[in-house]
N, C-alpha and C positions, 0 to 999 in steps of 0.2 A: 441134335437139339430139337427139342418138342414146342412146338409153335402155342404161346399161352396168348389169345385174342379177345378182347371184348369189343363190346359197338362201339361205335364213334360218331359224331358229327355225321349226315347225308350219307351213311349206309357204310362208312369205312368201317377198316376192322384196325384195332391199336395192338401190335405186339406187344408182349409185357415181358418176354421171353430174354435174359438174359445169357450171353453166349459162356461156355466153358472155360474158356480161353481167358474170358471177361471176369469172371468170379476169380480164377484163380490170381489172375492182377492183384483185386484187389486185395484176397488175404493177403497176399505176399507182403504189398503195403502197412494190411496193419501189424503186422507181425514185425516189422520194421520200427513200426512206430512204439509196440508194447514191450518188445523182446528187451529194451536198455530198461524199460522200468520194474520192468520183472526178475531177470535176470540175476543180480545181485540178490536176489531175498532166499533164494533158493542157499538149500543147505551142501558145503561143499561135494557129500560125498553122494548127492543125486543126482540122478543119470539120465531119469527117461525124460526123452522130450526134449533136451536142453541139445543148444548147439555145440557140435564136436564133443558130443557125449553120447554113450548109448551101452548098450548092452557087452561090446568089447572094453571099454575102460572099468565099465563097472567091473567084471571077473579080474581084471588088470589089477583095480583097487582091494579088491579080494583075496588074492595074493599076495600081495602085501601085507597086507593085517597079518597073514597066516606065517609071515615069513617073519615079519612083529614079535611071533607068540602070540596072538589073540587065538583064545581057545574058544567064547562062546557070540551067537549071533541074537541081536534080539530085535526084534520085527515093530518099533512100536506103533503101527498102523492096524495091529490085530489084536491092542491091547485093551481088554475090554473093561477096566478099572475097577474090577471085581473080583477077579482069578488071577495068579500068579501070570508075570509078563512071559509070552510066547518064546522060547529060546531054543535054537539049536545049539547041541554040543560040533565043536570041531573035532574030537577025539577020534 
């Protein structure tokens, strides 16, 4: 931890320096506090970020589709509303 000081009262120095240990508290907390309000908004089949979700349920859900018959994938976060929408073939 890197000591952050400025003056103070008859020559003291004020730490301003927050401990690691101490930040990580607190996100934890708010993360607590946002994760119920946020949570629910999110779309089922998104993954990152999200509790007991991540990059193995996503290929999980993946296969599925594929075992479905879904043949093609479309990205729309790189759809730039001007050019045909982004699509992988499954083929």
């Amino acid at each position: 931890m890197r000591a952050n000081c400025r003056p103070g009262n008859a020559g003291w120095q004020h730490d301003l320096s927050v401990s690691y240990a101490n930040l990580a508290g607190r996100s934890t907390d708010v993360l607590q506090v946002i994760e119920p309000i946020f949570e629910p908004t999110f779309h089922p089949s998104s993954h990152g970020f999200r509790p007991h979700r991540g990059a193995h349920t996503a290929i999980a859900q993946a296969k599925e589709h594929l075992t479905a018959g879904y043949q093609t994938v479309v990205d729309p976060r790189r759809h730039d509303h001007i050019g045909p929408e982004p699509t992988l073939s499954l083929k």
